[in-house]
C-alpha positions as CSV (number, residue, x, y, z in Angstrom):
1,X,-261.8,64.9,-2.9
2,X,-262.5,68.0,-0.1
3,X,-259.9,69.8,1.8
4,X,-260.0,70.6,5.2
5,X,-257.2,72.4,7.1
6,X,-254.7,70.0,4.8
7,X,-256.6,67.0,5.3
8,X,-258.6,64.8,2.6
9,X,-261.6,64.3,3.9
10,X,-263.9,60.5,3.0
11,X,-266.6,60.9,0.7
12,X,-270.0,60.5,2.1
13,X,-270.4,57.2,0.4
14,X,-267.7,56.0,2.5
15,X,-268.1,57.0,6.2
16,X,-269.4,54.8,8.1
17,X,-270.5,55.3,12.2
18,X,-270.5,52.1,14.1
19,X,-271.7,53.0,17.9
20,X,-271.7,49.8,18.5
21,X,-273.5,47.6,21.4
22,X,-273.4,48.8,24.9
23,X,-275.2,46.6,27.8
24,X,-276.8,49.9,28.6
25,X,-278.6,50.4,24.9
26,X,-279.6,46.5,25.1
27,X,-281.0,46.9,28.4
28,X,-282.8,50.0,27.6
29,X,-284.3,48.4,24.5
30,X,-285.9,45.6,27.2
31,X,-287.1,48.4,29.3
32,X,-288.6,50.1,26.6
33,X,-290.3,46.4,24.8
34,X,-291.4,45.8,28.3
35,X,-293.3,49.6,28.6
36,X,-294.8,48.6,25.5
37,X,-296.1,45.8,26.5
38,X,-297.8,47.3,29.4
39,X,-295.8,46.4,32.4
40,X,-295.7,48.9,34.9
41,X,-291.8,49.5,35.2
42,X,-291.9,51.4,38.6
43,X,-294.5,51.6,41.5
44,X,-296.2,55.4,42.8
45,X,-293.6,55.2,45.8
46,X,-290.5,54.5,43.4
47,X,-290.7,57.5,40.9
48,X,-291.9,59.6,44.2
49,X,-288.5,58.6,45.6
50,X,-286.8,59.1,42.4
51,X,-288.4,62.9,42.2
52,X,-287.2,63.3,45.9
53,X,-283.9,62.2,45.2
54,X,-283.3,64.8,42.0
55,X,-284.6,67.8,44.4
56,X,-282.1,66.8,46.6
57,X,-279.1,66.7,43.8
58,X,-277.3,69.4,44.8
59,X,-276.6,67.6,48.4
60,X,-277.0,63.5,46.9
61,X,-273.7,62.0,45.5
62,X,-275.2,59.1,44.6
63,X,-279.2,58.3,43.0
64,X,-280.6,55.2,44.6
65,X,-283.2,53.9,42.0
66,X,-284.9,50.5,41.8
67,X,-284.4,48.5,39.2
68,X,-287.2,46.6,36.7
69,X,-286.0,43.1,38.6
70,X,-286.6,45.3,41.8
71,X,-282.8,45.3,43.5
72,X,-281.6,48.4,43.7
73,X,-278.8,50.5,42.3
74,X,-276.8,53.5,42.4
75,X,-276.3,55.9,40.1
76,X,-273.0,58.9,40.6
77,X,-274.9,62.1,40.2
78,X,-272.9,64.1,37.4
79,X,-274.3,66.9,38.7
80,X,-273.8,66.5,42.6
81,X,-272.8,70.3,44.2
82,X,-273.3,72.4,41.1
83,X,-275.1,75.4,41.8
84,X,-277.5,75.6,39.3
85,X,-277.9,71.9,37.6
86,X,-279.6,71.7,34.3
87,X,-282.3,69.6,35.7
């Protein structure tokens, strides 16, 4: 079996990766069966106001974004007061 720094390491054949099932993959899975299908997810005004919102990130703590039931949500922005965001 492989070494590493004094450790025996599992054989391929025996790792296995579990990332189990988070409410956030399940309900993007919906989102995305719901795209294909052909329902419109968000109106012209909503990703307008989402593409406001992210020029604004440097100043925004917290995203406001409509959700597929239409209530709305907010999001923490990971990025709020960084001076040069990576979006």
């Amino acid at each position: 079996m492989p070494q590493a720094l004094g450790h025996t390491l599992a054989s391929p054949e025996h790792i296995c990766l579990d990332y189990g099932c988070s409410n956030w993959r399940i309900s993007t899975q919906k989102a995305a069966d719901l795209y294909r299908s052909g329902t419109k997810l968000w109106t012209r005004g909503d990703l307008k106001d989402i593409e406001q919102q992210l020029g604004q990130s440097y100043t925004m703590e917290r995203f406001s974004v409509r959700r597929i039931d239409r209530s709305m949500i907010q999001i923490s922005n990971p990025l709020f007061q960084l001076q040069n965001p990576i979006w």
